[in-house]
VMD Tcl script that draws the C-alpha trace (Angstrom):
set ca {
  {-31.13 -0.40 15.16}
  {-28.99 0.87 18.06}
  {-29.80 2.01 21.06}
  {-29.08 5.78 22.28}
  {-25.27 5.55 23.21}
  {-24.13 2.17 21.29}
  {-21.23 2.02 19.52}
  {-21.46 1.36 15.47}
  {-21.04 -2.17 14.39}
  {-17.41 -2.94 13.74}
  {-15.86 0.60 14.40}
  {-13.20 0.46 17.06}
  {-13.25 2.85 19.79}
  {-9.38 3.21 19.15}
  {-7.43 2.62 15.85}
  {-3.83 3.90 16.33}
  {-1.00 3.48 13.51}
  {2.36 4.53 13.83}
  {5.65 4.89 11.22}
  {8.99 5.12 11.18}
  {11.01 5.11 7.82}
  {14.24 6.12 6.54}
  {15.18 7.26 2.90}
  {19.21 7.31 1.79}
  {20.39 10.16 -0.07}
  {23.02 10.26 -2.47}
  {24.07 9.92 -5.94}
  {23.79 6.20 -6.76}
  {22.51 3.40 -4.46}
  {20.09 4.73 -1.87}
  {18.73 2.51 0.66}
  {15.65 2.68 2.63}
  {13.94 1.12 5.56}
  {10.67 1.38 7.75}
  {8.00 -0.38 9.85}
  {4.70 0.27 10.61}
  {2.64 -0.91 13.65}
  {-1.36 -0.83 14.25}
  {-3.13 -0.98 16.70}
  {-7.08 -1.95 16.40}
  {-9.15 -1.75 19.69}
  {-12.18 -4.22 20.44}
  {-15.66 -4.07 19.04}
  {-18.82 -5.74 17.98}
  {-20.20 -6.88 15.01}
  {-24.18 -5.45 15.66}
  {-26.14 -3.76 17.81}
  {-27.00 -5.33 21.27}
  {-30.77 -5.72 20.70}
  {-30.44 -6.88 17.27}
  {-32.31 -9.63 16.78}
  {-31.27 -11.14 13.68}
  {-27.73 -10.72 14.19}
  {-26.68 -11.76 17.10}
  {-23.28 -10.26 19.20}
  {-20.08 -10.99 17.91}
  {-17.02 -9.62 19.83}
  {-14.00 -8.94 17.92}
  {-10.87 -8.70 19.67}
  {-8.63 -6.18 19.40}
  {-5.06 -6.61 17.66}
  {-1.67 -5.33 16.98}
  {-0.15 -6.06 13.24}
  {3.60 -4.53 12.11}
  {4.86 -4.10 9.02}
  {8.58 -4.45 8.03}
  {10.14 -3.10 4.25}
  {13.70 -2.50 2.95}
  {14.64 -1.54 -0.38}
  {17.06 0.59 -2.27}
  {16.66 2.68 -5.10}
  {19.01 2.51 -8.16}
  {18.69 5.52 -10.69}
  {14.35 5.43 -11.28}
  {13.96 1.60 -9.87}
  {12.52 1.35 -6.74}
  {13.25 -1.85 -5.38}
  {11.73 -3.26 -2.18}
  {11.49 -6.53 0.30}
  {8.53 -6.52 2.44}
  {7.12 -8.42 5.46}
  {3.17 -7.76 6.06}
  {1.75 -8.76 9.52}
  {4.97 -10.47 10.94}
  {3.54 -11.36 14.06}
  {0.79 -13.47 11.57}
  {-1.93 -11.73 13.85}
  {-5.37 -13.01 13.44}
  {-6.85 -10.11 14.00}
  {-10.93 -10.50 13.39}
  {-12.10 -7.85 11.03}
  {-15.79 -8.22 10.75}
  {-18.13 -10.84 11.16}
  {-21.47 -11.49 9.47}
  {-23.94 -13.83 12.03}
  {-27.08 -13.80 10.24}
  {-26.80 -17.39 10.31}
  {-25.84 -18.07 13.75}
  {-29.68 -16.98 14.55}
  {-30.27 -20.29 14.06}
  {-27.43 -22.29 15.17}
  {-25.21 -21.92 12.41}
  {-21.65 -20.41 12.34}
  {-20.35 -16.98 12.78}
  {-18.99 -15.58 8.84}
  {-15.52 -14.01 10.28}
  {-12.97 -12.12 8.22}
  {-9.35 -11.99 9.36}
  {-6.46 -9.79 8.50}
  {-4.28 -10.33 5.57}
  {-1.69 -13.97 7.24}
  {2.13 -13.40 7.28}
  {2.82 -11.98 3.83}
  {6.37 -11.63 2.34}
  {7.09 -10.02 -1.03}
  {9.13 -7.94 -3.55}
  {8.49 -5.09 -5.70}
  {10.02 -2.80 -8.45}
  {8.33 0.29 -9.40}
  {9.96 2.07 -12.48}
  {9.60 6.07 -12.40}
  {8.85 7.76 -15.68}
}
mol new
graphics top color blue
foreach p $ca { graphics top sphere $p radius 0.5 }
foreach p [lrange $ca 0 end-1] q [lrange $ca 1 end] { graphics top cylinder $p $q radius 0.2 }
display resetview
């Protein structure tokens, strides 16, 4: 367990997100646009006296978030670009085994992602 004071495993002091996006109006094609950025602040994977899982720190990191699209009567259509900076921002990490020399279990955030969409309204 923690200590009076400690921070929980893996919970950021800060987690900031911010948006910007822009819909069209209008009769037929309607474009739209928008970003989002995040911002994750450091933390640890355990507590500091915690024997069986020893400290992990894991950084903090920045990921943004790029879409376009238009809209064409009920079709939503839409270009996206996850994490363009390809961030490899350290979720969590399980170090049961590194008690005993082995490695450190890390998960990362979602690589560099692009994609499309189309989402038909009923």
């Amino acid at each position: 367990g923690g200590g009076k004071g400690e921070a929980l495993p893996n919970v950021p002091r800060i987690t900031a997100a911010t948006n910007a996006d822009y819909a069209g109006r209008g009769d037929g094609l309607r474009p739209s646009a928008g970003a989002t950025l995040r911002f994750i602040s450091s933390r640890n994977s355990s507590f500091d006296a915690s024997a069986g899982y020893p400290q992990f720190d894991l950084g903090d990191y920045v990921t943004l978030d790029l879409r376009a699209g238009a809209t064409v009567a009920t079709v939503d259509f839409q270009i996206y670009l996850r994490n363009a900076f390809d961030t490899r921002g350290k979720v969590s990490a399980a170090t049961l085994f590194s008690a005993f020399g082995g490695p450190a279990n890390v998960a990362i955030v979602q690589p560099r992602t692009i994609g499309i969409s189309a989402t038909k309204h009923f």
